[in-house]
C-alpha positions in Angstrom: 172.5 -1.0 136.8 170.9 1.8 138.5 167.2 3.0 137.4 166.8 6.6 136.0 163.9 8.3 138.3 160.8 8.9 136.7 159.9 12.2 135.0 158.0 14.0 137.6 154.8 14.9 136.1 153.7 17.3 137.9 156.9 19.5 137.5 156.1 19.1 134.0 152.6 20.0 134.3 153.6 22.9 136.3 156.0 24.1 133.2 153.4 23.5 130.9 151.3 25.4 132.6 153.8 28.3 133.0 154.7 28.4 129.4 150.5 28.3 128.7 149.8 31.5 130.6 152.4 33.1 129.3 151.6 32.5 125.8 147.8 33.7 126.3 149.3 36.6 127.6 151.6 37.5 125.3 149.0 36.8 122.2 146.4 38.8 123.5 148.9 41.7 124.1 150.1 41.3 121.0 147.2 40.5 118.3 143.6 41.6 120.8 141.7 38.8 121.9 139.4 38.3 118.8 142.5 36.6 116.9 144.3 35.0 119.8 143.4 31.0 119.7 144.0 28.2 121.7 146.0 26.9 118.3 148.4 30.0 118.3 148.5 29.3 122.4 149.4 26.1 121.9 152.2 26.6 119.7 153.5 29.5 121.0 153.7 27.4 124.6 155.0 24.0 122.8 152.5 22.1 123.6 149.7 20.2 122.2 146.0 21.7 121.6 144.7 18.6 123.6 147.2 19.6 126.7 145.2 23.1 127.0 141.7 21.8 126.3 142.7 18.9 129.1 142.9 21.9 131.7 140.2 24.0 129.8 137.2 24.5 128.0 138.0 27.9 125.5 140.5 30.5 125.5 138.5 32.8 128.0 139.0 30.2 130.5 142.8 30.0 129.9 143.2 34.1 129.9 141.0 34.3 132.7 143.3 32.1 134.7 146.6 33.3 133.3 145.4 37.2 134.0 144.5 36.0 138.0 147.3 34.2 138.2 149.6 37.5 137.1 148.0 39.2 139.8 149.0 36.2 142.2 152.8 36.6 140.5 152.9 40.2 141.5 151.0 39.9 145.3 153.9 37.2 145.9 156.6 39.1 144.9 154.9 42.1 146.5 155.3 39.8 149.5 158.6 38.7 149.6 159.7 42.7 149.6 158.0 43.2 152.3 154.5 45.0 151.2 150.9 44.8 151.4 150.4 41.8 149.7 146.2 41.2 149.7 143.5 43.5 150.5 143.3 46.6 151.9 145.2 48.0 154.7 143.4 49.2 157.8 145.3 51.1 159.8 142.5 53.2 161.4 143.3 56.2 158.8 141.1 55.7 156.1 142.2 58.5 153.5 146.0 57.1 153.6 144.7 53.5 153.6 142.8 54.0 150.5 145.6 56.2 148.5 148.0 53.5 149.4 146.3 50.8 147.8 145.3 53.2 144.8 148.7 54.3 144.8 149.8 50.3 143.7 146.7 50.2 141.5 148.2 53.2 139.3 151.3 51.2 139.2 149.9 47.9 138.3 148.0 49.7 135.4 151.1 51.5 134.4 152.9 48.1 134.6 153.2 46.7 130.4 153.0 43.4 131.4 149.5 43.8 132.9 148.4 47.0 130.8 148.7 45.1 127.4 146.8 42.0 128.4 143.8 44.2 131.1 143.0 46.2 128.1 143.0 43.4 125.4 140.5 41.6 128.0 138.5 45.0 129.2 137.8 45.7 125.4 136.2 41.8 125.0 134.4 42.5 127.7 132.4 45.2 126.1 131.5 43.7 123.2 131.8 40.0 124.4 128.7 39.6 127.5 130.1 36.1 128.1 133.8 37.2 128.5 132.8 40.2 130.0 130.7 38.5 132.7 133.4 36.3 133.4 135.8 39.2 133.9 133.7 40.7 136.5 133.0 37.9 138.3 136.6 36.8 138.3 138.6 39.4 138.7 136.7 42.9 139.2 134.1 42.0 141.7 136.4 40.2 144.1 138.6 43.5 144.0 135.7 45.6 144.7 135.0 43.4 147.2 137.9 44.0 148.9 137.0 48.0 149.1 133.4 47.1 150.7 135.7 45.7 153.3 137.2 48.2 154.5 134.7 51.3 154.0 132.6 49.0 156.5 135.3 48.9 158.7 135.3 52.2 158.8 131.6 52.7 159.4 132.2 50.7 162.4 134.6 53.3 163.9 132.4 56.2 163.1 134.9 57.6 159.8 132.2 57.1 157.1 128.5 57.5 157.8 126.3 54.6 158.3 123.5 55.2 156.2 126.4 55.1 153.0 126.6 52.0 150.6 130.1 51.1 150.9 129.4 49.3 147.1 128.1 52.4 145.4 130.9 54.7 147.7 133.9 52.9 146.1 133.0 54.2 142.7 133.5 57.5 143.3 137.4 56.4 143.3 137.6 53.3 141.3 135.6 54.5 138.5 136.6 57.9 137.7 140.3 56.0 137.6 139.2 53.1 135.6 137.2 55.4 133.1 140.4 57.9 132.7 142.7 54.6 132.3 140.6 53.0 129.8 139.6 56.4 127.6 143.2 57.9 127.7 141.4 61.2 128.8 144.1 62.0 131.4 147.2 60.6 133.0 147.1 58.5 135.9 149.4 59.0 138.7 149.7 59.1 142.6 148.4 62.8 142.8 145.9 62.0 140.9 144.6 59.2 142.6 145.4 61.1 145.7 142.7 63.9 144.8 140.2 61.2 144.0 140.3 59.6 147.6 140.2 63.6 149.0 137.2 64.6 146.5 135.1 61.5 147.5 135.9 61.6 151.3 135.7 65.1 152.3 133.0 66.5 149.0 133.4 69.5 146.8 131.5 72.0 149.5 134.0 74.5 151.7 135.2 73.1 154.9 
């Protein structure tokens, strides 16, 4: 009599895991952070409390993770269509590096199933230090990161000044599009983010 193969368990550790993130995700969207649990996770994913406290310690941990690895969903697909896929691009024009990359930023943060979830978590942040902490460390910073890059690329070819701070440069387009995201004070679109990268690379004064 022939044997049945064993379960694989890590195929069903992967599902688990699936169903996990996307439960955290959903819940937070759905109900804010303060009332999502690991018990409304758990049942939401059908799976026991002791599967997600196995794999983590609280529920920041789990939508921390689930959050990064939406990011990692979208870069993939981003890749298999043929587009930038991590980082910025460096092409040796700066300006059309930087509003291509913002450009997918303002469609990320226009994209429900990331909007719902980034704000849940950005408003925890503010009053959580803990979960706030974390989301910098995790998931801003890493980005920013990314930005320091490539304004220092660009100081090596002469396009931005060398005495400028690449970390405190990249605010003067990441913030003002963050702040008008977060606040609702204006809408956020290509042309906008467009003017941004022209205001903070050329200035206000007359050419």
């Amino acid at each position: 009599m022939a044997k049945k193969p064993a379960p694989d368990s890590t195929r069903r550790s992967e599902k688990s895991r699936r169903a996990i993130y996307a439960a955290a995700l959903a819940l937070v969207s759905e109900t804010g952070y303060a009332k999502t649990t690991i018990e409304g996770i758990a049942a939401r994913a059908g799976v026991g409390k002791q599967t997600i406290y196995r794999w983590w310690s609280s529920k920041a941990d789990v939508l921390l993770e689930a959050f990064l690895d939406l990011g990692e969903q979208a870069a993939e697909r981003a890749g298999q269509s043929g587009q930038e896929t991590y980082g910025i691009p460096d092409t040796g024009d700066l300006a059309a590096d930087l509003k291509q990359v913002l450009r997918a930023t303002v469609d990320e943060l226009l994209d429900p199933a990331f909007e719902a979830p980034a704000r849940a978590l950005t408003a925890e942040g503010f009053v959580n230090e803990e979960v706030g902490r974390e989301f910098v460390a995790k998931l801003l910073e890493p980005q920013l990161q990314l930005y320091v890059q490539r304004l220092r690329s660009a100081q090596e070819t002469g396009a931005v000044r060398p005495d400028v701070d690449p970390r405190i440069a990249l605010e003067l387009f990441v913030s003002p599009l963050a702040q008008r995201w977060l606040q609702h004070t204006g809408p956020i679109t290509h042309a906008y983010t467009d003017t941004l990268v022209d205001y903070a690379l050329y200035g206000l004064a007359p050419r």
